[in-house]
C-alpha positions in Angstrom: -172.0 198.3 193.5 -172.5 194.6 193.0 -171.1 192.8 195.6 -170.5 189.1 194.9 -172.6 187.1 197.7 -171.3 183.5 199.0 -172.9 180.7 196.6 -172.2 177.6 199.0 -172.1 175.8 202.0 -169.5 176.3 204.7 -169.0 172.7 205.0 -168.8 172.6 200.8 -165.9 175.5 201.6 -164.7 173.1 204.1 -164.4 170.2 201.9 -163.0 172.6 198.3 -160.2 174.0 201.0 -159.0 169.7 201.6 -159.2 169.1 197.5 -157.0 171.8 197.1 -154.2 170.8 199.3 -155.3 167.3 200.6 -153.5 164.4 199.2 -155.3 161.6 197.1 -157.3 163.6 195.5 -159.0 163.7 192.2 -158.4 166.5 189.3 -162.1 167.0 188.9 -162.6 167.3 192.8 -159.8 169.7 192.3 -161.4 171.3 188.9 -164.7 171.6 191.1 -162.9 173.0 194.1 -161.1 175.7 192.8 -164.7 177.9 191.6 -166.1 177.4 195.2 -162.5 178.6 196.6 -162.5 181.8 194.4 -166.3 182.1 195.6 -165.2 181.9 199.2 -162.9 184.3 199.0 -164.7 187.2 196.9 -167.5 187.1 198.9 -165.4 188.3 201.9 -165.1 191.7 200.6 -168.3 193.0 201.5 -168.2 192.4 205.0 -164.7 193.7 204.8 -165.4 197.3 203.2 -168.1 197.6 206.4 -165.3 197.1 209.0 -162.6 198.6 207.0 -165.4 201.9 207.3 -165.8 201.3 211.2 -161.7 201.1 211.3 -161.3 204.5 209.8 -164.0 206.1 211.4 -162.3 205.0 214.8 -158.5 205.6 213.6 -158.8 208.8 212.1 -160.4 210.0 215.1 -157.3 209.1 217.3 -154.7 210.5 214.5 -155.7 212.0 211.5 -153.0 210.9 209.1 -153.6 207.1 210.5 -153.3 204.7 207.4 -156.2 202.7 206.9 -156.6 200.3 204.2 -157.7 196.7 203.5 -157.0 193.2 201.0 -157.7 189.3 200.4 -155.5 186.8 201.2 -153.6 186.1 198.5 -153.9 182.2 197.2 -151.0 180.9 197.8 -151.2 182.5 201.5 -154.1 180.7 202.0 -152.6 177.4 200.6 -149.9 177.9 202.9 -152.2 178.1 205.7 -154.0 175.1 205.4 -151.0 173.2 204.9 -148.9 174.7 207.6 -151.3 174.8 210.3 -153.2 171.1 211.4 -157.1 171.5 211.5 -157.1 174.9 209.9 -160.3 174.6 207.7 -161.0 177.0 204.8 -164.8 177.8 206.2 -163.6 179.3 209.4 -160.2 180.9 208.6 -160.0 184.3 209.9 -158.1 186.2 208.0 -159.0 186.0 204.8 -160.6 189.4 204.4 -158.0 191.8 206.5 -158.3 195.6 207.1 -155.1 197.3 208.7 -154.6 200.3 210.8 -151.1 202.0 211.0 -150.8 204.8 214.2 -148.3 206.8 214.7 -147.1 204.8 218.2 -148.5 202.0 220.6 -149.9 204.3 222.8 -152.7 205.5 219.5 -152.6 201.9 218.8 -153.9 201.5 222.4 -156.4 204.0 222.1 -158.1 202.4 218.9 -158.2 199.3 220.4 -160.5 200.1 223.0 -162.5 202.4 221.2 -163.2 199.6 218.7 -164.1 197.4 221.7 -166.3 200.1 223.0 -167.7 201.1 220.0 -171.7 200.6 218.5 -171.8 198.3 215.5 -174.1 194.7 215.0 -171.2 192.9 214.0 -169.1 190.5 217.0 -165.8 191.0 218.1 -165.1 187.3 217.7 -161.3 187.1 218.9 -158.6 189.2 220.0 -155.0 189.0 219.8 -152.9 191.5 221.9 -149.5 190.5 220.0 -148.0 193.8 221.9 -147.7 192.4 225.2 -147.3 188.5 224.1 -145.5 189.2 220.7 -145.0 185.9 218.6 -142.6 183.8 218.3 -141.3 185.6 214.9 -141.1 189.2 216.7 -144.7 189.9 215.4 -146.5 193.0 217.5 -149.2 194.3 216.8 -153.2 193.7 218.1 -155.0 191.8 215.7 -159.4 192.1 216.2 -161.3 189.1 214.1 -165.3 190.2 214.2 -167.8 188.3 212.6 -170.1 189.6 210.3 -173.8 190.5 211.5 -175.3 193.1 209.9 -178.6 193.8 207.3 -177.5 191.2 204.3 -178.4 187.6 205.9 -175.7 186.2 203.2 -172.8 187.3 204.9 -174.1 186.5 208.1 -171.0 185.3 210.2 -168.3 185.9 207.6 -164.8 186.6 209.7 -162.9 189.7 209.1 -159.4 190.5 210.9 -158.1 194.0 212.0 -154.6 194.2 212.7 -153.6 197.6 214.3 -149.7 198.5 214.1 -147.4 201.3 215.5 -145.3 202.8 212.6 -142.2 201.3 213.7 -144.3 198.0 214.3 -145.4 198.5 211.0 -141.7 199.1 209.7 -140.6 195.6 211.3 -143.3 193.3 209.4 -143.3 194.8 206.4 -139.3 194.4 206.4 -139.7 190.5 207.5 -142.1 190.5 204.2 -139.7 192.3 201.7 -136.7 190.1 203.0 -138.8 186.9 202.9 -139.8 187.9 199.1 -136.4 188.3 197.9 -135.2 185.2 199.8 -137.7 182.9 199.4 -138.2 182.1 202.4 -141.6 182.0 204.8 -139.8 184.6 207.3 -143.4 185.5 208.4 -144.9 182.3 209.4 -141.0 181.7 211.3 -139.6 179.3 208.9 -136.6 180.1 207.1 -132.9 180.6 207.3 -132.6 180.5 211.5 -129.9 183.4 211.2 -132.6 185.8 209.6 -135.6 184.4 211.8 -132.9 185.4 215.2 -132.2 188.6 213.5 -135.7 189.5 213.2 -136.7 188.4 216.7 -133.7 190.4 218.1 -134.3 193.6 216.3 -138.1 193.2 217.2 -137.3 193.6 220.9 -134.8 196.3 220.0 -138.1 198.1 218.3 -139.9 197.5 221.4 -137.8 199.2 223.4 -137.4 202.3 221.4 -141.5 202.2 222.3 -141.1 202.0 225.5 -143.0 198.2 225.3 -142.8 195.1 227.4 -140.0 193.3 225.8 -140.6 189.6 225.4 -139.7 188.0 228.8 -137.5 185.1 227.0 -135.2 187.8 226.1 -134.9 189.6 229.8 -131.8 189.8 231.2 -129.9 189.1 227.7 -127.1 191.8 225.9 -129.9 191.3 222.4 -128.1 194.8 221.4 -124.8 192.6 220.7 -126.5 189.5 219.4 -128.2 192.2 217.3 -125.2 193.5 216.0 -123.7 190.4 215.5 -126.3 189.2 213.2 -126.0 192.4 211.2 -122.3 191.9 210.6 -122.9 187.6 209.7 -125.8 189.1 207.2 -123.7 192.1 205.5 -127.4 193.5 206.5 -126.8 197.3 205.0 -125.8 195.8 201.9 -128.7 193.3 201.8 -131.6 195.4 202.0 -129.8 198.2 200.1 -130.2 196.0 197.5 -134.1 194.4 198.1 -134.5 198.5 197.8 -134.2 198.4 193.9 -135.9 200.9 192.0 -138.7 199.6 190.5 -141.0 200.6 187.7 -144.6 201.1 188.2 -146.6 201.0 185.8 -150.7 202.5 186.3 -153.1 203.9 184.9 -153.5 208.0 185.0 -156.4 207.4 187.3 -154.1 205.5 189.7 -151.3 207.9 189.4 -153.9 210.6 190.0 -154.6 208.9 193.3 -158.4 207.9 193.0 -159.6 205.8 195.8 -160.5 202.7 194.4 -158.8 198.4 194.0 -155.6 198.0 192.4 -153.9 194.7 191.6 -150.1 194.4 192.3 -148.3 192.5 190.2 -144.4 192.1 191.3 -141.8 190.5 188.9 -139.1 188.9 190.9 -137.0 188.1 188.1 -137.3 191.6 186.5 -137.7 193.2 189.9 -141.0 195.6 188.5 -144.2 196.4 190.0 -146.7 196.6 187.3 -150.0 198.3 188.9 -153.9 198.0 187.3 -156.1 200.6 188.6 -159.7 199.8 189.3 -162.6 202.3 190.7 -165.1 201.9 193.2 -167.8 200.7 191.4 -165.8 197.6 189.2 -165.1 195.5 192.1 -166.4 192.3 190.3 -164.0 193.0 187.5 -161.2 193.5 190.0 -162.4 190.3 191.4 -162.5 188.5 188.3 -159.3 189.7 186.9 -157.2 189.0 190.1 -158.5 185.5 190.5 -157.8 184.5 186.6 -153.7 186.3 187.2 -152.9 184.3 190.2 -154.3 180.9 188.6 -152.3 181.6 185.3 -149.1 182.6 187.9 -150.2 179.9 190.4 -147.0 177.6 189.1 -144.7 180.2 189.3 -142.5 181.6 192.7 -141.2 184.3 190.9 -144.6 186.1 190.6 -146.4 187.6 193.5 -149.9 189.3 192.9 -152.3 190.7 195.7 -155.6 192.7 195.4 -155.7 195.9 197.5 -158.0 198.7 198.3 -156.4 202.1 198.9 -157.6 205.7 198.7 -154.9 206.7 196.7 -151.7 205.6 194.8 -149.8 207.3 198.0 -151.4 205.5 200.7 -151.1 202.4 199.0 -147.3 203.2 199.0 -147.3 203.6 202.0 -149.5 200.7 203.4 -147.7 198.0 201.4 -144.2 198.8 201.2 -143.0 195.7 201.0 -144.5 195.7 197.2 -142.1 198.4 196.4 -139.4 196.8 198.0 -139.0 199.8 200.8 -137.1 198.9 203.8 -135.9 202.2 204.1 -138.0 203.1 207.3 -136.7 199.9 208.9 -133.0 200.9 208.0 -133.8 204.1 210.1 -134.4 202.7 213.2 -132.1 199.8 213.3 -129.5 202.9 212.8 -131.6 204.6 215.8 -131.5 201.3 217.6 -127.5 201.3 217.3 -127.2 204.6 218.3 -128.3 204.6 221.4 -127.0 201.4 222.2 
């Protein structure tokens, strides 16, 4: 496989990251940025199929039917970023390359975490992030892992790569903030949006949290968040609402995608027309993959109503199941808020 190697400096990254969303800029800084951003961000994936490996190896281990997969950052995410958050720099964002591990509860999600702290590989756990017992501010949980690259290939020397590690019902939560944030247009996950939502979200989080036996988050101790809950439900009609984000929607893939071959697939979702189209790539055409995701999003870069992400999955199924929020499912999030009111 031909793996697509980092061309420039860090502090060149640095500088193509401030062309892109800096003001006073020039269109040919911005023309000669954009090639050294694409660059960037490709040659993350190497370093990210070697963790993605070490995750598995570790998760499957603990529970067998673990879901382990991994992406890039889309663009505009990465835009976002840079814009949202002062001194975020392009060279030493972490999350560009991302591998995620979904356990059946906290207590699995426990159990990986320290066998990935415990276990023998060259590359360095750079940062952790135990969003379980200090969720964020959105009602995030989760335990996110940033190592750096260290291995054989000198070239990828010190590229980061995030693991985030999520319960099934922590896994339900997010991927519900991302389908409700799609739909809405509105940046639910980074906590800016509509404040009804963004409350909603933070009540039903500690809800979640207790169904898992967790810490809830101490600024909500002592507080009735089962009737605030249900009061947001009622101001937000929310059965209705995500009743309708669950649309049907059309898939369209190749028969080796439909056939479940492990492999990179682009996602390609159509607000307007509310489809999922689906390209199917194999192992060994990552560059294509590459290539082809990079030239959608610029064409699409002008446009909100088109979303795109490149994802690796071992089959059609898992990638289903690992990025719901593509297919518009909020169905496993429905189920526990109805758990959640029934025991309250």
């Amino acid at each position: 496989m031909q793996w697509i190697e980092p061309e420039h400096s860090k502090e060149r990254v640095k500088k193509a990251g401030k062309y892109l969303v800096g003001p006073g800029v020039t269109v040919q800084q911005v023309r000669e940025a954009i090639p050294v951003f694409f660059n960037w961000r490709s040659a993350h994936a190497f370093p990210m199929q070697i963790m993605l490996d070490l995750l598995r190896k570790n998760a499957i281990r603990i529970d067998r039917n673990a879901l382990v997969v991994q992406r890039l950052k889309r663009v505009n995410s990465i835009l976002n970023k840079l814009i949202r958050e002062e001194g975020m720099s392009l060279s030493r964002m972490e999350d560009i390359a991302g591998c995620r591990a979904v356990l059946d509860n906290t207590r699995d999600v426990r159990k990986l975490y320290i066998n990935l702290k415990n276990s023998r590989t060259k590359n360095i756990l750079y940062r952790e992030r135990d969003y379980i017992l200090n969720p964020k501010e959105s009602g995030y949980r989760g335990i996110h892992l940033v190592y750096k690259y260290n291995g054989q290939k000198d070239k990828y020397r010190g590229l980061l790569v995030e693991l985030q590690l999520r319960s099934k019902i922590q896994h339900a939560w997010a991927t519900a903030v991302e389908v409700v944030g799609t739909f809405t247009k509105q940046a639910l996950k980074a906590s800016y949006g509509e404040p009804i939502w963004l409350e909603f979200f933070k009540l039903a989080s500690v809800e979640f949290a207790k169904l898992e036996g967790c810490k809830i988050d101490e600024r909500y101790e002592g507080l009735d968040t089962l009737s605030k809950l249900k009061e947001c439900m009622s101001i937000l009609d929310i059965d209705r609402r995500l009743r309708a984000f669950n649309v049907a929607v059309k898939t369209i893939s190749s028969r080796a995608g439909e056939k479940g071959g492990a492999g990179y697939y682009i996602l390609f979702l159509d607000l307007e027309k509310r489809v999922i189209k689906l390209r199917a790539f194999d192992k060994s055409r990552l560059e294509e993959a590459t290539n082809t995701y990079n030239e959608e999003e610029q064409k699409y870069s002008d446009d909100d109503t088109k979303d795109l992400v490149l994802v690796s999955a071992n089959s059609l199924r898992e990638l289903r199941r690992a990025y719901p929020n593509y297919f518009s499912d909020t169905n496993i999030f429905s189920k526990h808020l109805d758990e959640v009111i029934a025991k309250g």
